[in-house]
C-alpha positions as CSV (number, residue, x, y, z in Angstrom):
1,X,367.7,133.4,-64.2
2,X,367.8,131.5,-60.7
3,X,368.4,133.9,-58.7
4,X,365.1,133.9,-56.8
5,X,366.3,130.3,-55.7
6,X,370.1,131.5,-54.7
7,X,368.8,134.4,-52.3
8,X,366.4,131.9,-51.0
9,X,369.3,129.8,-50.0
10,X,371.5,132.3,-49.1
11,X,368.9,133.6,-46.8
12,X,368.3,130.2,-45.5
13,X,371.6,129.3,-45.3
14,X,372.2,132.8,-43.4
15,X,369.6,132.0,-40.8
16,X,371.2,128.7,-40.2
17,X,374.3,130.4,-39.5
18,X,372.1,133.0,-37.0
19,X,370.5,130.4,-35.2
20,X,373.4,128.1,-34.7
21,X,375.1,130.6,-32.7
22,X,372.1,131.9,-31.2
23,X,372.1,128.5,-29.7
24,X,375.8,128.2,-29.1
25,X,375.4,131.3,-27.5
26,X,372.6,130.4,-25.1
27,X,374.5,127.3,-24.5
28,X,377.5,128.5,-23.2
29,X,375.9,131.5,-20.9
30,X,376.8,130.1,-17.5
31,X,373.8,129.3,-15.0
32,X,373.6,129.0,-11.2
33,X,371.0,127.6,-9.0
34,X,370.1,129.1,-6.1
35,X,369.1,126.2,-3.6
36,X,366.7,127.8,-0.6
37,X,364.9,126.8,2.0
38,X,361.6,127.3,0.1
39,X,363.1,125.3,-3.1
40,X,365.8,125.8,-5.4
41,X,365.9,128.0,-8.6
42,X,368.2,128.4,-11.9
43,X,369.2,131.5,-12.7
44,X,371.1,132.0,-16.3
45,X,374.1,134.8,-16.4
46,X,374.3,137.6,-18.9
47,X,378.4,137.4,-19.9
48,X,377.8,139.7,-22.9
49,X,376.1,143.0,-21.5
50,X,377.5,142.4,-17.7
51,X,380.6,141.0,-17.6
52,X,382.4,142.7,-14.5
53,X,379.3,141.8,-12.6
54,X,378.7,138.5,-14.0
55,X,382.5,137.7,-13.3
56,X,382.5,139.4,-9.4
57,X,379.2,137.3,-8.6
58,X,381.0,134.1,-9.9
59,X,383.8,134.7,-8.0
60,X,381.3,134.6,-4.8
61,X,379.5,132.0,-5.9
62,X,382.9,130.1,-6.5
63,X,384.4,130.8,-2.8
64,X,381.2,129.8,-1.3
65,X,380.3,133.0,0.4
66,X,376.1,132.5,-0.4
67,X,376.5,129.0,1.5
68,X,374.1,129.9,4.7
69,X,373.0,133.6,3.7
70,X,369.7,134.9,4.1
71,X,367.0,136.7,2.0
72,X,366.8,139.5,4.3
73,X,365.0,142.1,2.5
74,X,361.2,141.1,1.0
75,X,358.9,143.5,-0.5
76,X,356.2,141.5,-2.3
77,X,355.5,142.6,-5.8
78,X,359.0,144.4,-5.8
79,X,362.2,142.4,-4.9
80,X,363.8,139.8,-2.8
81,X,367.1,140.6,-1.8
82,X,370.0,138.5,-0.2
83,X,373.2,137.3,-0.3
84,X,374.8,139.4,2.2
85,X,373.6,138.9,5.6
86,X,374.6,135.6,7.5
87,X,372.4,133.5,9.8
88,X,372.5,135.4,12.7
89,X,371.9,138.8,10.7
90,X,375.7,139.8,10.5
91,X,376.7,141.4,7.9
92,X,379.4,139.1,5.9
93,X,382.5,140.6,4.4
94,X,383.3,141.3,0.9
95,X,384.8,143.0,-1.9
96,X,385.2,146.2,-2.9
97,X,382.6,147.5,-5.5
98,X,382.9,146.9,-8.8
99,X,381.9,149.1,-11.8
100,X,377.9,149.6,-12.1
101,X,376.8,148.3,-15.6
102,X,373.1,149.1,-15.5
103,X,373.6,150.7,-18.5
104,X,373.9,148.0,-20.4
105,X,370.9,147.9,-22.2
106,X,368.7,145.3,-19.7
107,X,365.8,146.3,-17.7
108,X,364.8,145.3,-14.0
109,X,361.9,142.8,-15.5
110,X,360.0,140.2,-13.7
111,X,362.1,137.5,-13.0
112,X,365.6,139.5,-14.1
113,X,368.3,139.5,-11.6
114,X,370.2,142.7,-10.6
115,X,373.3,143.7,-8.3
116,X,372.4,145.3,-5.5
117,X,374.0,148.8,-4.1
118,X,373.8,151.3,-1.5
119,X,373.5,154.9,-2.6
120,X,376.7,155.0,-4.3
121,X,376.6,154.1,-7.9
122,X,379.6,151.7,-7.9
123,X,379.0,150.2,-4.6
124,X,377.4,146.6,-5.8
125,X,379.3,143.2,-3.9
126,X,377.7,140.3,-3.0
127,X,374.2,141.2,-2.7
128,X,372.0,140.6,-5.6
129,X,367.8,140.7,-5.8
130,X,365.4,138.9,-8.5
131,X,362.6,141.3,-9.1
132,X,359.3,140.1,-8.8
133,X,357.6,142.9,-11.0
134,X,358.7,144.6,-13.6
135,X,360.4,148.0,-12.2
136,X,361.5,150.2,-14.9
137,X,362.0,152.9,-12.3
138,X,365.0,150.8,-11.0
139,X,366.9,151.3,-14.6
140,X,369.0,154.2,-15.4
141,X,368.2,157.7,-16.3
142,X,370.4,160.3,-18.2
143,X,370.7,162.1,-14.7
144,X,371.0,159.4,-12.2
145,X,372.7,155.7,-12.5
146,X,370.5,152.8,-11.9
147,X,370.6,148.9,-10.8
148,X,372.6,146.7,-12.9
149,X,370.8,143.9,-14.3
150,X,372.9,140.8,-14.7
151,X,370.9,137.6,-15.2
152,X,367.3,136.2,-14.9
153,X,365.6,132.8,-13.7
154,X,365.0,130.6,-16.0
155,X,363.5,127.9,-14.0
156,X,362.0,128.1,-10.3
157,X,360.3,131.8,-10.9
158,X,357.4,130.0,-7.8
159,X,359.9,129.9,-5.8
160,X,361.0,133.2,-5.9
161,X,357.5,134.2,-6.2
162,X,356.8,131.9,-2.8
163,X,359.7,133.9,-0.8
164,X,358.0,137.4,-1.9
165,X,354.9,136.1,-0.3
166,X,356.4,135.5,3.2
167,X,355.2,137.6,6.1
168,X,357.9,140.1,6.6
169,X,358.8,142.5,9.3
170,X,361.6,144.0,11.7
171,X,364.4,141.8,12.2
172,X,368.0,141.7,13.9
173,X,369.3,145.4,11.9
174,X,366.6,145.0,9.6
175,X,363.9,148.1,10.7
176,X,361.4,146.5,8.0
177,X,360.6,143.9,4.8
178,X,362.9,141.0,6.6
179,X,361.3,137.4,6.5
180,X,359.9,137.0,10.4
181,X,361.3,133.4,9.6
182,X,364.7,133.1,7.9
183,X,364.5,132.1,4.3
184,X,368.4,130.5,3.9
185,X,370.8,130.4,0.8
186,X,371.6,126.7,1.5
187,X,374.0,127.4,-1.3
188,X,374.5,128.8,-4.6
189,X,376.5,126.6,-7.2
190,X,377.3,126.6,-11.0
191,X,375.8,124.1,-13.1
192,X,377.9,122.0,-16.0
């Protein structure tokens, strides 16, 4: 009677398996970093639960339109939003919405990064925000849609951390919570 031993080795064998592609998995989840004025940071792409915003933000990312953006909403211990504002405060063109996929299962944590909207559920383009808290009340509810969570940082969460701390204020259209001095999006670009 071994088979004690052969479940033990299936099982082992089985987690092998499990973590192999766990890692081959993690390996292949495309990242971006975000280089800023106040430092750069690396944010890491959720393909599996968002892949129609994962895909629209890459297309931005890939036709350059983050290159001289600004953060131009900051609430400290809430978000930082840019992406969609240019130097001098104009607004820069885009898409048309895409499909909102907050309902995919991932929360507005600390450090995640979401697709921002207007009022309209399926509004989201270019502008995303990393929240600096977590902020459950930004996820979905059975009678309302919510912010679609697409990524997180993985590296350079001070940084993000440092442009919430920046005195904020009215600015160009911006009645409140815009950085009195710009905080650019030297450029966003996908690492290998």
């Amino acid at each position: 009677m071994r088979m004690p031993g052969l479940f033990r080795l299936l099982a082992l064998s089985a987690a092998l398996v499990l973590g192999f592609s766990s890692l081959a998995s993690a390996q292949t989840a495309p990242r971006v970093r975000v280089d800023t004025t106040l430092g750069s940071f690396v944010i890491e792409l959720d393909t599996q639960r968002a892949p129609l915003t994962v895909a629209s933000f890459l297309e931005y990312v890939k036709a350059g339109h983050y290159t001289d953006t600004i953060f131009h909403r900051v609430i400290g211990n809430f978000v930082v939003q840019g992406g969609g504002f240019d130097l001098k405060n104009v607004e820069k063109p885009t898409k048309n919405g895409i499909p909102n996929e907050s309902g995919n299962g991932l929360s507005n944590r600390r450090s995640t990064v979401g697709l921002a909207r207007t009022g309209e559920p399926h509004s989201g383009t270019a502008q995303f925000y990393v929240n600096l808290a977590d902020n459950a009340a930004l996820d979905p509810q059975p009678s309302r849609w919510g912010y679609a969570v697409f990524g997180r940082v993985i590296e350079g969460m001070n940084v993000v951390d440092d442009i919430g701390a920046v005195a904020t204020g009215s600015v160009g259209p911006h009645d409140r919570d815009a950085p009195l001095q710009p905080i650019v999006i030297k450029r966003v670009e996908v690492l290998k």
